[in-house]
N, C-alpha and C positions, 0 to 999 in steps of 0.2 A: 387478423390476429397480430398482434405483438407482444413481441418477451424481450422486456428486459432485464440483463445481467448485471450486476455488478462486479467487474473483474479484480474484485480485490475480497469479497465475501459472496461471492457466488450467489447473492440474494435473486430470485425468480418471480418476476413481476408479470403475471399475465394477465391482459386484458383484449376480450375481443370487442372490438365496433364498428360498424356498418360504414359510418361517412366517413371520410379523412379528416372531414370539421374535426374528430369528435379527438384529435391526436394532440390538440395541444393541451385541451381540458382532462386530458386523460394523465397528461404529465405532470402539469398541475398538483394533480391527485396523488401521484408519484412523490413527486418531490416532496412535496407535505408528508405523506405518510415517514418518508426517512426520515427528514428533519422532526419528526413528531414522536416516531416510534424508536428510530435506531439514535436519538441525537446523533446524527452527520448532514454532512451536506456532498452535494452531489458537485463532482468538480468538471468533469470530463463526459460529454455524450457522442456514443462513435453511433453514425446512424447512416446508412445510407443514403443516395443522393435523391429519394423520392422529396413532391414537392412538397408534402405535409410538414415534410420536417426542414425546408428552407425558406417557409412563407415570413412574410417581415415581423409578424405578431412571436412566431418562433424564437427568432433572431434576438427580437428584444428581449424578449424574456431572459434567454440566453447571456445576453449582455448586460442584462437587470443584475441579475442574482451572481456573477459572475461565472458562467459553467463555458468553457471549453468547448467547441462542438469540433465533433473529429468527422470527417467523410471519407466512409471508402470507396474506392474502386469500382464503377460497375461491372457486375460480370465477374467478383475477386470473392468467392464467400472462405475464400484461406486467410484471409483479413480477421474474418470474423467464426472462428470453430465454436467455441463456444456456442455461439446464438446458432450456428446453422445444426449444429446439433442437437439442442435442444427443441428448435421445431420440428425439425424429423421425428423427434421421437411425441411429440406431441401428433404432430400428422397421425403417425400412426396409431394412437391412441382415441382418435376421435372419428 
């Protein structure tokens, strides 16, 4: 499962899937839908150091459309309240 936040409108993007493939086409999906629904664009992505979200197709992308990629800390989820929160409470909901 992943949730993404946006820390400027609090928008809650959940999407669950199986492979880690499936994390960049899922972003994809993401990104289009802002740029489609909220006209914005996405400038900033703070994501964790898993590999999904460091693989080179990531990267370009990233560097395609110009988006920022932020990394935190392993092991730091005071980085990120927000998100850790919101899956808590998702956890516990499911």
């Amino acid at each position: 499962m992943k949730v993404s936040i946006s820390s400027h409108l609090y928008i809650i993007f959940t999407r669950l899937y199986i492979y880690k493939i499936e994390v960049l086409s899922c972003f994809i999906k993401y990104m289009n839908l802002v740029k489609n629904q909220l006209d914005m664009k996405i400038k900033t992505l703070q994501t964790d150091r898993r590999r999904e979200y460091l693989s080179d197709q990531f990267k370009e992308l990233c560097d395609e459309r110009g988006i920022e990629q932020q990394l935190t800390i392993f092991g730091t989820p005071q980085q990120n309240r927000v998100t850790e929160r919101k899956n808590r409470k998702l956890i516990g909901q499911s």
